[in-house]
LUMNU-506470 format. One record per residue (C-alpha): residue in one letter; x, y, z. Coordinates in steps of 0.02 Angstrom, whole numbers, padded with zeros to 5 digits, always signed. Example, Ala and Ser with C-alpha at 12.3 -4.5 7.8 and 13.67 -1.06 7.14 Angstrom:
! LUMNU-506470
a+00615-00225+00390
s+00684-00053+00357
END
This chain:
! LUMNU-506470
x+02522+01442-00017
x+02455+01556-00135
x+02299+01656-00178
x+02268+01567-00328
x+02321+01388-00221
x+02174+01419-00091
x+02039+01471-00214
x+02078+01310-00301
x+02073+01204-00115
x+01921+01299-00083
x+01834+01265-00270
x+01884+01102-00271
x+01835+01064-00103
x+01665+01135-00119
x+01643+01024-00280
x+01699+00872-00210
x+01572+00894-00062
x+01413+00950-00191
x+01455+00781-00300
x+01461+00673-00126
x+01302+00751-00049
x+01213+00724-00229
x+01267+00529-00237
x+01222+00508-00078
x+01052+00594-00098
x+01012+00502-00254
x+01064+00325-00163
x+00962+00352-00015
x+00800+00408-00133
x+00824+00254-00234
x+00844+00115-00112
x+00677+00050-00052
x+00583+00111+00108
x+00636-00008+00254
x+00415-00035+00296
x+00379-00073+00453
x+00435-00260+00505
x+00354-00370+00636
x+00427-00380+00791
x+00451-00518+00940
x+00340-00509+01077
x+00152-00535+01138
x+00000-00464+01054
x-00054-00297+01098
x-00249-00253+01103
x-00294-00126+01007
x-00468-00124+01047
x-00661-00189+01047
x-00679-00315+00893
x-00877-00229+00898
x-00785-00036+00875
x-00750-00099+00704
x-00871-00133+00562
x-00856-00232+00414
x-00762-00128+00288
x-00698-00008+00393
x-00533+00009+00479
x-00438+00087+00635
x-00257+00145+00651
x-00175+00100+00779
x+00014+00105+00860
x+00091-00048+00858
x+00278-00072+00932
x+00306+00120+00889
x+00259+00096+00720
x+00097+00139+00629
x-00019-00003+00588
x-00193-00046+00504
x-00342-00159+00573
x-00452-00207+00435
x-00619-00280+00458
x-00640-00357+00312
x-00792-00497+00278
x-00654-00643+00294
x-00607-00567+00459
x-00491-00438+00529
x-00319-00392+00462
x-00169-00294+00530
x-00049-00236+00403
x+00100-00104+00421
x+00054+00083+00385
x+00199+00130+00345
x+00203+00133+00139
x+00353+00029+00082
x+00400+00160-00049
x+00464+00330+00045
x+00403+00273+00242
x+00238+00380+00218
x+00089+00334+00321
x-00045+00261+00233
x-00218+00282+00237
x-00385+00172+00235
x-00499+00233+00086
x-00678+00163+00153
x-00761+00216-00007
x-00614+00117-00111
x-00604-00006-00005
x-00411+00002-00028
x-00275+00065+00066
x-00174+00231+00000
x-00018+00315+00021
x-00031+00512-00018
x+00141+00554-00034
x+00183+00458-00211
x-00021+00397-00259
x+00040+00226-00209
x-00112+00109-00180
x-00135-00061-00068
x-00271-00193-00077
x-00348-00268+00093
x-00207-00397+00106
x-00077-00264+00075
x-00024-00311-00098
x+00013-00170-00216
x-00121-00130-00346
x-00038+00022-00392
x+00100+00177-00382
x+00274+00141-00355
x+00301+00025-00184
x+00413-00108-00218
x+00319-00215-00112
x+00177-00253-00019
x+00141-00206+00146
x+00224-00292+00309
x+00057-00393+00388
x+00032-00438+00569
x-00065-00576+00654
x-00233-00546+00718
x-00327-00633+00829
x-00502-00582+00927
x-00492-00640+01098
x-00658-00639+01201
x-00730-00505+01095
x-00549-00410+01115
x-00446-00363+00946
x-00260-00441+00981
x-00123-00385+00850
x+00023-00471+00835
x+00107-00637+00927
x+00181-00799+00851
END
């Protein structure tokens, strides 16, 4: 082999590698964030339903995910934290009363639907039941 043969292995090699880490790159930024999806098993308490006033919320680990309890004046919600654009963890704006992703200005209502930004869909909710004055997320 020559000189001039192993530059060219080398150069082309090197090329071939830049073009497959950029497609891959520009697949894996494209496609969706997976979100946080429910999970079997029992509810989990995540605390006092009292530790939780109207409008305000707590955030909670759920499964080994991030979640949201919302005490909302219908009642209390649990919704995924975990934005469904780029996997960031969202936020509960009290002032706003909306939920907020700061990575990409992406921005949830109480019932996790997208109001604005660029998530492709709303957030993954959970089931929440009180249970003798105990907040119980999750379940059938």
């Amino acid at each position: 082999m020559t000189r001039r043969e192993l530059l060219d292995y080398f150069v082309g090699g090197g090329f071939a590698a830049t073009v497959a880490a950029g497609v891959l790159g520009t697949l894996s930024y494209l496609r969706p964030g997976h979100g946080a999806k429910p999970t079997g098993g029992g509810p989990v308490e995540v605390g006092d339903a009292n530790e939780i006033p109207v409008g305000s919320a707590k955030a909670v680990k759920f499964r080994e995910k991030s979640a949201l309890v919302i005490h909302t004046k219908r009642g209390f919600v649990g919704l995924s934290a975990i934005c469904t654009h780029a996997e960031c963890v969202v936020y509960w704006d009290e002032e706003e009363q909306l939920i907020k992703c700061p990575c990409h200005a992406g921005v949830f209502d109480t019932n996790g639907n997208r109001v604005s930004g660029p998530p492709p869909r709303p957030l993954p909710a959970y089931r929440v039941e009180v249970v003798a004055g105990k907040i119980m997320l999750g379940g059938a």
